[in-house]
C-alpha positions as CSV (number, residue, x, y, z in Angstrom):
1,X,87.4,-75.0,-179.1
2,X,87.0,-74.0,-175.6
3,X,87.9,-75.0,-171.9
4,X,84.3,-74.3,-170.2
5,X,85.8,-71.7,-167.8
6,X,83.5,-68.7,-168.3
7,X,84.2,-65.2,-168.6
8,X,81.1,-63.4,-168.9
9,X,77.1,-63.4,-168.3
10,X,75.2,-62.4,-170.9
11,X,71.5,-61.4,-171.2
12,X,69.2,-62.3,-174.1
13,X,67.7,-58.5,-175.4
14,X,66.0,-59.4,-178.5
15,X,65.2,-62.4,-180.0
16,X,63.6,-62.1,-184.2
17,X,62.2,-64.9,-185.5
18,X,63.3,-65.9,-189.3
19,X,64.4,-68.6,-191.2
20,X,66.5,-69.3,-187.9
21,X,66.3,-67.3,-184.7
22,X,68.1,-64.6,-184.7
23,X,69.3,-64.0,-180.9
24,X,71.2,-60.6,-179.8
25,X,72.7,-61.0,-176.5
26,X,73.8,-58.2,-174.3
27,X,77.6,-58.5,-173.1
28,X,80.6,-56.6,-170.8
29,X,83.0,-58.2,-173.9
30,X,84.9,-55.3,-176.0
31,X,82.9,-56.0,-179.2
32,X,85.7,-53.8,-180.8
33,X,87.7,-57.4,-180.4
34,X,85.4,-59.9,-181.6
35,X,85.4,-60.5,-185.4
36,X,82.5,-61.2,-187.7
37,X,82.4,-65.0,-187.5
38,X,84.2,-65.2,-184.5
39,X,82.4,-68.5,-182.0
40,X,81.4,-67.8,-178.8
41,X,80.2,-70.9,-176.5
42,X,76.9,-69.4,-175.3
43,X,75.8,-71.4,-172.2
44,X,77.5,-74.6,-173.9
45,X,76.8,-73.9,-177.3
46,X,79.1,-72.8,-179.9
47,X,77.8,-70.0,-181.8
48,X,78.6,-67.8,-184.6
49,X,78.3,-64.2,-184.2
50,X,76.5,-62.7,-187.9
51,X,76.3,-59.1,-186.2
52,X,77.6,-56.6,-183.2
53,X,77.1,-53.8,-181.8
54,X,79.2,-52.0,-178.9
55,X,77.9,-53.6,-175.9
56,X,76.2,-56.4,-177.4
57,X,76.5,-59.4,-180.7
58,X,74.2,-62.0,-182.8
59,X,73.9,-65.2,-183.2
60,X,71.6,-67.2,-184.9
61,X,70.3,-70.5,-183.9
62,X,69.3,-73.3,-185.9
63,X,66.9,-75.7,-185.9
64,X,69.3,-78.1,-184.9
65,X,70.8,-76.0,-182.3
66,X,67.0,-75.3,-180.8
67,X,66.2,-79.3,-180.8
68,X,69.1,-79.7,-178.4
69,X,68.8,-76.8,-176.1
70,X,66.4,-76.5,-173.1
71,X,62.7,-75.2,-174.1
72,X,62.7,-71.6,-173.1
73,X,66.9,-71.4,-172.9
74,X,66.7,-68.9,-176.2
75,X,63.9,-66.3,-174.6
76,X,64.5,-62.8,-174.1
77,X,65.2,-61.9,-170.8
78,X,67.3,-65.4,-170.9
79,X,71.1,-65.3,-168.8
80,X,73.5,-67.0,-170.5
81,X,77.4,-68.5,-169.5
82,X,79.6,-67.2,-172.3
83,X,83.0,-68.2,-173.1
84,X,85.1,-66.8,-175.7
85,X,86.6,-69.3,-178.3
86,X,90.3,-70.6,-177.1
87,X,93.6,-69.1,-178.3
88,X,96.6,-70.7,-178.9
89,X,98.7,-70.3,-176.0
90,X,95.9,-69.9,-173.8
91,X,95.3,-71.4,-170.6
92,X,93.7,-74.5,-170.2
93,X,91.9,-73.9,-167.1
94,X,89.1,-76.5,-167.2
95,X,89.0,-79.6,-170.2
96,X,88.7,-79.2,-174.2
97,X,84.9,-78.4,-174.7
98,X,83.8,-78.6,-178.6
99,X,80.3,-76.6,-177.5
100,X,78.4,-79.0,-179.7
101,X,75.8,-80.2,-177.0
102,X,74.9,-83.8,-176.9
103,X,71.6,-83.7,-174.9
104,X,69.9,-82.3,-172.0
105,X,70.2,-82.9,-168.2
106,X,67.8,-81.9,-165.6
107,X,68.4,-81.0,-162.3
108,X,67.0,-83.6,-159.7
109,X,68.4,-82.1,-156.4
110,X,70.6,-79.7,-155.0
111,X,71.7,-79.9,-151.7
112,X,74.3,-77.3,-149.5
113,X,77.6,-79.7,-148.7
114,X,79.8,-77.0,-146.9
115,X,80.0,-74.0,-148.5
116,X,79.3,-75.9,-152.3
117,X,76.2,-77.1,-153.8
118,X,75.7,-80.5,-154.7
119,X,73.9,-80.8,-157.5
120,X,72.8,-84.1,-159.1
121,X,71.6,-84.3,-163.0
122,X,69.6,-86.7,-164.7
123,X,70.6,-87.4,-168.2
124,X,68.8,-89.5,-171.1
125,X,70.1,-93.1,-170.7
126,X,72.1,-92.8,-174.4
127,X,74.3,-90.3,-172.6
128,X,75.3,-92.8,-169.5
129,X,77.8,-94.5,-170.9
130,X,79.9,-91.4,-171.6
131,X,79.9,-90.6,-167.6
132,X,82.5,-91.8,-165.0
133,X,83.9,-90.7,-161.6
134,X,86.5,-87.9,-161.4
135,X,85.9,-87.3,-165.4
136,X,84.9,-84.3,-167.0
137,X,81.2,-83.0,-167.8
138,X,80.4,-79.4,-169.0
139,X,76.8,-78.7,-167.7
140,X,75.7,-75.0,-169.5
141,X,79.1,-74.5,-170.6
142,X,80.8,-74.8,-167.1
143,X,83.6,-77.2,-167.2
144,X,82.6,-79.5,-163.7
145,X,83.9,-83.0,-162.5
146,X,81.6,-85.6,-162.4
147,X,81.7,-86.8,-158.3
148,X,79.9,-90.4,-158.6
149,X,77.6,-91.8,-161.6
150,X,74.3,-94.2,-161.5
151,X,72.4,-95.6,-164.1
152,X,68.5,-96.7,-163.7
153,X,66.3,-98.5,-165.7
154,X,65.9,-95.6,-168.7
155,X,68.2,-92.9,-167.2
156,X,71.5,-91.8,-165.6
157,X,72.5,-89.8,-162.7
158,X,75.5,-88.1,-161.9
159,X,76.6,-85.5,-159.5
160,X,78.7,-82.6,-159.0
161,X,79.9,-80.0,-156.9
162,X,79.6,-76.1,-157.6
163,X,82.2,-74.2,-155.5
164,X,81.1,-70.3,-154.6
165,X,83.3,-69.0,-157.1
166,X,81.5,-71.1,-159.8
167,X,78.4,-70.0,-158.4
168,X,78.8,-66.1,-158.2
169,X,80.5,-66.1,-162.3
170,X,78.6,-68.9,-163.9
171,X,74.5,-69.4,-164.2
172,X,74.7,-72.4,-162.3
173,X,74.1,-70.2,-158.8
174,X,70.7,-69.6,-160.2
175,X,69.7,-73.5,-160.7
176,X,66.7,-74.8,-159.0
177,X,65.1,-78.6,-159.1
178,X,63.6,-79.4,-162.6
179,X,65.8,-76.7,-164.5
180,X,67.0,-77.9,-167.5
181,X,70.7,-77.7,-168.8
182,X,72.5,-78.1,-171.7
183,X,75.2,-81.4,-171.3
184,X,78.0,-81.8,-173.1
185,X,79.9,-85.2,-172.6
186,X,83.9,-85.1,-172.8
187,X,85.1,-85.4,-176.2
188,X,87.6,-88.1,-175.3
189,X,84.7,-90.3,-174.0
190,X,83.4,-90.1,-177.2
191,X,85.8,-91.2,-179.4
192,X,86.6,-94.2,-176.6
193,X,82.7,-95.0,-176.6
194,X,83.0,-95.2,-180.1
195,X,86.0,-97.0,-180.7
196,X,84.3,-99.8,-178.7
197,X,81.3,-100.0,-180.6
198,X,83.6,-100.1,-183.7
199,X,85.6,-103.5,-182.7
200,X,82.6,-105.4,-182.3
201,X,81.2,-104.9,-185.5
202,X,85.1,-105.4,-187.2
């Protein structure tokens, strides 16, 4: 479980290819405090770290994992938005994030609005009806609020708004048009989309 508020950048040093892909990703994290099957959300995906070192921990990636994540996202060389797996007691600075990513969005435009960025995301039309005004997205792991939502024939749009802050700690400073992202749709949405679907057919 997480809250998509990040708390580090991490860079992609090796990647070894094997049954799965094994993916060592450099980090400013104490390693010292991160267990042996500990999960770490890795720009929106929840991973398992299998090794560590002192400035730096594994992960491998399945198949699964790879389908679901942009082309390219798992190179070496790579940044990445991590977040550290959430603790009871912690704060709950952003919205409960699962890291299991539902699809991907790419980046249509992005536009200065003040000092922010407004960025607006296309997303596969099977993900549309999971989106709505002032709810909650997590686009590479960062925990946004969806500003306004519309749906064309085949796709969806939706837009948000990426403060400075956001910008300077999170990957998201570093978007361009046509960049791809890994979305993950708010878990209540899901359950509510699906709970729908379910009284029709009862």
């Amino acid at each position: 479980m997480f809250t998509g508020i990040i708390t580090d950048i991490g860079t992609i040093v090796d990647v070894e290819r094997r049954g799965d892909l094994r993916v060592r990703i450099a980090t400013s994290y104490d390693t010292e405090t991160i267990d042996i099957g500990a999960s770490i959300a890795c720009s929106g995906a929840c991973l398992t770290v299998v090794q560590k070192g002192p400035s730096s921990f594994a992960v491998d990636i399945s198949a699964e994992s790879l389908s679901r994540t942009p082309r390219g996202r798992w190179d070496k060389g790579q940044r990445l938005n991590l977040e550290r797996a959430l603790k009871v007691g912690d704060e709950l600075g952003g919205h409960i994030v699962t890291g299991h990513v539902d699809g991907v969005g790419t980046v249509a435009t992005i536009e200065l609005q003040g000092d922010s960025r407004r960025i607006i995301i296309t997303v596969p039309k099977e993900l549309g009806g999971y989106l709505a005004p002032k709810g909650s997205i997590t686009v590479d792991g960062v925990s946004l609020t969806v500003n306004e939502v519309e749906d064309h024939q085949g796709f969806t749009q939706f837009g948000v708004n990426v403060i400075p802050h956001t910008a300077e700690v999170t990957t998201l400073g570093e978007l361009a048009t046509g960049a791809e992202v890994n979305i993950e749709i708010d878990v209540l949405a899901r359950y509510l989309f699906r709970m729908k679907d379910f009284q029709k057919i009862t």
